[in-house]
N, C-alpha and C positions, 0 to 999 in steps of 0.2 A: 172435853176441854176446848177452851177456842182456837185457832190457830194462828202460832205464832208469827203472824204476818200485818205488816205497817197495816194496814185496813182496821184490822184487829185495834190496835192501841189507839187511833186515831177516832172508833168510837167510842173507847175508856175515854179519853181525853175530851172529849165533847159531852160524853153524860157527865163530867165532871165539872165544865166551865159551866155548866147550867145551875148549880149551885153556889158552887166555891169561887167561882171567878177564876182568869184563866193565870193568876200570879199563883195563885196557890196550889198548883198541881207540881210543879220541880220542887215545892216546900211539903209536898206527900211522898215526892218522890224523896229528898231524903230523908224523911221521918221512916222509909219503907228500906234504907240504906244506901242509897245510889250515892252518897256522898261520905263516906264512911273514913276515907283515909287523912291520915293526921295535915296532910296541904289545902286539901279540901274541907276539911274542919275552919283551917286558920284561916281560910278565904268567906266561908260564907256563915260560919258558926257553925256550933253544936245542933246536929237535927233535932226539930222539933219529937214532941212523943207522936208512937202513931196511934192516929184517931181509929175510931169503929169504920165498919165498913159505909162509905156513903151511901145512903138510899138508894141514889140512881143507877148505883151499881148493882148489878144483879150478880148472885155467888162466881159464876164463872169468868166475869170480868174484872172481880176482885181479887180472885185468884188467879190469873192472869198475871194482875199491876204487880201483884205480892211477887211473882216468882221471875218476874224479869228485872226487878230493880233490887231485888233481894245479891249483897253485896258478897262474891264467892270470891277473894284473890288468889286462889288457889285452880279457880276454874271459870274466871272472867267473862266466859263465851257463852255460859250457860243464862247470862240476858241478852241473848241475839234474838232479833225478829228481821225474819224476809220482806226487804222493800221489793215494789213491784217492778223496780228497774235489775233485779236478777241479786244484787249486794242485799249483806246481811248486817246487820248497826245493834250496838248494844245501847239502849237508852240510859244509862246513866252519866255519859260524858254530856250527852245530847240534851239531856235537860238538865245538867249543870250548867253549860254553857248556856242556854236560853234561860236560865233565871240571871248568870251577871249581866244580858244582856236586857231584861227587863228591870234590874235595880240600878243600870246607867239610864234605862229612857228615863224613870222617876226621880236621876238626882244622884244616886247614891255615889258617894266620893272614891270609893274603892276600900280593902282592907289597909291597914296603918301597918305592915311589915318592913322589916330592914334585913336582906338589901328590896326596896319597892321591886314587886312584880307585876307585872299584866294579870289579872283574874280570870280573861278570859279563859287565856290560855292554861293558866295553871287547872283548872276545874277540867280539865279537857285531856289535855295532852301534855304538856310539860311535865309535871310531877310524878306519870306513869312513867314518861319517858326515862327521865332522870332516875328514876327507881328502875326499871329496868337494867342500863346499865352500868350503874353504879354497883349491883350485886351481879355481874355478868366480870366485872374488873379480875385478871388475872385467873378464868377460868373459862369453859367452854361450854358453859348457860345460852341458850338461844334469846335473843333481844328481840327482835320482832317477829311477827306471822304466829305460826301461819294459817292460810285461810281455811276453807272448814265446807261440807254438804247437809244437806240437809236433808232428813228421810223420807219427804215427799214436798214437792216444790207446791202442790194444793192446797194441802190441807199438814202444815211443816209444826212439831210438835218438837225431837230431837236435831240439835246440831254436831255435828261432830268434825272435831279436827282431822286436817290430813299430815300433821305429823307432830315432833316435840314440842311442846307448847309453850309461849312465853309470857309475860306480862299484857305482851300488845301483839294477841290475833289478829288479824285482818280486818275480825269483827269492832273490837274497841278503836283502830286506826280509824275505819270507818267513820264509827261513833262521834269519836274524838274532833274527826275534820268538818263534819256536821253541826257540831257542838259549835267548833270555832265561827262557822259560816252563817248558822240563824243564830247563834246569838248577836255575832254582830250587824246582822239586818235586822234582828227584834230591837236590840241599842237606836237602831237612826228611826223607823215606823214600826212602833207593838201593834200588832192584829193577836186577835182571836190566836191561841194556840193549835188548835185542832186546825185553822181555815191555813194558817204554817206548814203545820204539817203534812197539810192533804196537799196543797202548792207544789211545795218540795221536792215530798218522794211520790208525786202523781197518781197516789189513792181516789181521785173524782173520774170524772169522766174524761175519757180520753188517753185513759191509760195506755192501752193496746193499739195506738195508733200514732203516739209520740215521745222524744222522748223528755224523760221528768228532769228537772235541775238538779236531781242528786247523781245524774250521770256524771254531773262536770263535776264532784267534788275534789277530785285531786288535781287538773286544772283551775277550778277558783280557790283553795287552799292555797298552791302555790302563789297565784298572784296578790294575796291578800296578805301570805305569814311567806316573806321571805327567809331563806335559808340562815344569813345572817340574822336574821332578827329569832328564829326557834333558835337558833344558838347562843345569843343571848339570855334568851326566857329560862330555858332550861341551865343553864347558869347559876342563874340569880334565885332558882326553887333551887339548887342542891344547897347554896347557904341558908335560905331560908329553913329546907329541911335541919342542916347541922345546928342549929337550935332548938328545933321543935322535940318535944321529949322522946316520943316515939321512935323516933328515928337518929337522934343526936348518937346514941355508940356507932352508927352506922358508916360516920364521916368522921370520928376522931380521928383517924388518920389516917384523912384523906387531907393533904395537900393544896394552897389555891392554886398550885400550879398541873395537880391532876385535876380538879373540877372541872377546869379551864378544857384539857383534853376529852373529859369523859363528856361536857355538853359539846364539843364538838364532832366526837364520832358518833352521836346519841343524832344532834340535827343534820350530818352527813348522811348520814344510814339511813332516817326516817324519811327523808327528804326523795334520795337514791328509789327504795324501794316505794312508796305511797304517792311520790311527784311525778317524778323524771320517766319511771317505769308505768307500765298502761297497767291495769287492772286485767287478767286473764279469768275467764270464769273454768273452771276446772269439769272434767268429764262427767264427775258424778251431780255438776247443777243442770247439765244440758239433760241428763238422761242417758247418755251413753251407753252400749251394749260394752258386754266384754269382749276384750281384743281374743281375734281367733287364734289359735296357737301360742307362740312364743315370742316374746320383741326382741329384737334386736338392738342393741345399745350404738348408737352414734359414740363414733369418737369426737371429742370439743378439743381445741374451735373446732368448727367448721370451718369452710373459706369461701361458702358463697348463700343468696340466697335466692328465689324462683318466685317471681309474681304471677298471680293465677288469678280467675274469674270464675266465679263456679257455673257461670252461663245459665245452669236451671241447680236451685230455683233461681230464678231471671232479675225478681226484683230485689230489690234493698230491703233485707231485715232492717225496723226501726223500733221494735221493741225488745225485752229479752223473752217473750213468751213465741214471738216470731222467730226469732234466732236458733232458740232454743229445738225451734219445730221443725226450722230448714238443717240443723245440724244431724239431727236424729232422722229427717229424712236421707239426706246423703248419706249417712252411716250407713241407713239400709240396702239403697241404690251401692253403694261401693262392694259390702260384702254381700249380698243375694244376687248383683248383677253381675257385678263384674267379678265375685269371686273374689273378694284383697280382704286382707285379713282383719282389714279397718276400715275407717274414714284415711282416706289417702295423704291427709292434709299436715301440717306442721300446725298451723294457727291459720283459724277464720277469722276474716275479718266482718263484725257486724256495725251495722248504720245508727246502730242503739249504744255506739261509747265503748261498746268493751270486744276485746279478744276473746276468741273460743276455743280451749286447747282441744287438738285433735291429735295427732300422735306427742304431740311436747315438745319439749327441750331436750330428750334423751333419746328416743326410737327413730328407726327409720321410718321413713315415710313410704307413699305409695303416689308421689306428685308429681316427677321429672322423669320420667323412663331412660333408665342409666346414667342419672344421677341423684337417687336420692338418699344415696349415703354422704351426698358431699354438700350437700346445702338442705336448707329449712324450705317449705313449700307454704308459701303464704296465699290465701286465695281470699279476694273480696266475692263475698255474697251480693248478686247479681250479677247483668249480662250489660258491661262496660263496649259495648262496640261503637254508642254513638255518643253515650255518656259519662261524664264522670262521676264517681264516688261524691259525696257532701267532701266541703274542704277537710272540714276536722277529722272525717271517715281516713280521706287521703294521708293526712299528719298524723295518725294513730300507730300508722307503722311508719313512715318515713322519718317522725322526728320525735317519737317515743320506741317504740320495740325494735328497730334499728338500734340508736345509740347504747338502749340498756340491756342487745344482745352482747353488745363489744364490752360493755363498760364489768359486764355480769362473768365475762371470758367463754360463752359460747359461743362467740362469731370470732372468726381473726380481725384484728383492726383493719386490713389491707383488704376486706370481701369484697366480691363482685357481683352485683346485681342484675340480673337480668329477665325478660320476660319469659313466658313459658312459649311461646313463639321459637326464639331463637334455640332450644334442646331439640323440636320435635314439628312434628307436621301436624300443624293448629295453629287457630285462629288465635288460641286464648293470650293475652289476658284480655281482647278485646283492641281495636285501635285506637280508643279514647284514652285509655288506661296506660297503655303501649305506650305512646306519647306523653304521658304525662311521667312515667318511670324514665324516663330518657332523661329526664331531667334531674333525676336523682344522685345523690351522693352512691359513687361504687357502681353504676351502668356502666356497661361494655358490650 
């Protein structure tokens, strides 16, 4: 079989604009079920039937298309494919969203529902959402997440969650916010779907040495679908649901005044976890060995937190295949050299958009010598003594994984930040770094 990785779909997609033209691929995709549920019915129609296998598809890429758009609500995650920026995307939000956003460049007026919804979003994420937890209401259903590994980052065939699974894995948020973001750049300039694609999630050349637009997706999501405006949306799809046949026992009695709540902790939550909070890539995408012995459980909060430099490797990871290399290298450097039972670290910080969990949010670390039961050990990948981190690298923790440690109640609101300088006899975090944490919110 192929593997299920962006590269992968993005030549399905291309041996298919060569015949079909590139409108008619999100209309295979739901003829093949990507668009299955009764909101996404009443937004873009009844899926057409599915045709034979196209020509230019050969069996394994037909089988492929079939088993990633093939519609499981029971197990949603089972159409994820690995982008090459390290996140994983199920493509049926994603080409929902890129067909409303090719039937607005051609004119198309929108569906005719009452109360009116935005299509983008309903084909995407609203209607998940709102289905989500409206069957979460008055019970202890998990609403969003969670993320998920995959069995080999090369050649990735199995995904598998890392815990109870909900409506909206990680995987479909993903999706979802992708959905929202080229449909609505396919709406203002349609290109080529595959030349989108390959753009996007950085399947062409130059993968491994920058990074792709789909790093910034929960950055451009948020500044595109404001919090009040997904609270809105989702809204306006639970009335439209309470008529839809499907779904209409499902809100008999539901309230407008619970709607009203339920789309508001639906876009507080989504917003909370996929906006505000950074994207951490979990041990088993890095590679990870297992932890030696036995971990020890952090009490939460904490009350402080430790800035570190990993000095070598020296440079700035800027991909996730780099990141990934320098993490699994310290792993081994930590436990073969130094003998520590681990990677020493709380969270990495890489130059490629995402966090890299190293002991987590719950174990002790091995960062601050006699203190690293009392704070989290944050360390930027490279060697900060002349220079600093890219802006957004520096903002990754200071004005995302900061806020959503306090906001999540593993930090105390009151933490103190400090360098790794000021615990011990070292250089680290570098004096460029140094300087620039002095400035931070909780320095002392």
């Amino acid at each position: 079989l192929l593997p299920r990785r962006m590269d992968s779909v993005v030549q399905v997609v291309e041996a298919l604009e060569s015949t079909t033209g590139g409108s008619e691929v999100p209309a295979l995709a739901r003829a093949l079920g990507a668009c299955s549920t009764p909101g996404c019915r009443a937004v873009l129609g009844d899926p057409p039937e599915v045709p034979p296998a196209p020509p230019t598809l050969n069996h394994h890429q037909w089988l492929l298309f079939t088993q990633l758009l093939g519609h499981d609500a029971a197990a949603p995650e089972r159409g994820a494919v690995l982008a090459p920026d390290g996140s994983s995307v199920t493509l049926g939000p994603l080409l929902a969203g890129i067909e409303v956003g090719l039937k607005r460049a051609s004119g198309w007026p929108g569906p005719t529902l009452e109360p009116p919804i935005d299509a983008l979003y309903a084909v995407t994420i609203t209607e998940v959402l709102a289905m989500s937890f409206l069957l979460a209401r008055g019970g202890n259903r998990t609403t969003l997440g969670p993320g998920g590994c995959w069995d080999d980052v090369v050649d990735p065939q199995n995904y598998t969650l890392l815990g109870p699974p909900s409506p909206i894995p990680d995987v479909v948020a993903n999706g979802a916010m992708d959905g929202v973001l080229l449909g609505a750049q396919m709406a203002r300039a349609p290109i080529p779907l595959a030349d989108l694609l390959r753009s996007y999630y950085g399947t062409g050349n130059g993968t491994e040495t920058r990074r792709p637009p789909s790093s910034y997706r929960r950055r451009d999501f948020g500044v595109l679908v404001g919090l009040e405006k997904l609270e809105e949306e989702v809204g306006a799809m639970l009335r439209v649901l309470r008529v839809l046949p499907p779904t209409r026992e499902l809100l008999e009695d539901v309230g407008p005044e619970e709607v009203v709540a339920i789309a508001r902790q639906a876009a507080r939550d989504f917003t909370e976890v996929y906006v505000e909070c950074p994207a951490i890539v979990p041990r088993c995408m890095w590679g990870a060995r297992p932890y030696r012995g036995t971990p020890r459980l952090l009490t939460l909060p904490l009350s402080s937190i430790y800035i570190h430099h990993t000095f070598m490797p020296s440079a700035p990871c800027r991909t996730f295949t780099a990141c990934a290399r320098a993490m699994r290298s310290m792993q081994r450097f930590h436990q073969d050299t130094r003998g520590w039972d681990d990677i020493g670290y709380s969270f990495v910080v890489g130059s490629d958009g995402y966090l890299y969990q190293g002991r987590g949010w719950h174990w002790v670390g091995a960062h601050t010598k006699g203190y690293n039961s009392q704070g989290y050990g944050v360390g930027y990948v490279g060697d900060f003594s002349t220079t600093l981190p890219d802006p957004d690298t520096i903002a990754l923790v200071r004005d995302k994984l900061l806020p959503c440690a306090v906001r999540t109640g593993r930090l105390h609101p009151n933490y103190t930040l400090r360098g790794h300088r000021q615990m011990g006899h070292t250089d680290c975090p570098g004096n460029s770094l140094f300087q620039e944490i002095e400035t931070w919110h909780g320095f002392k």
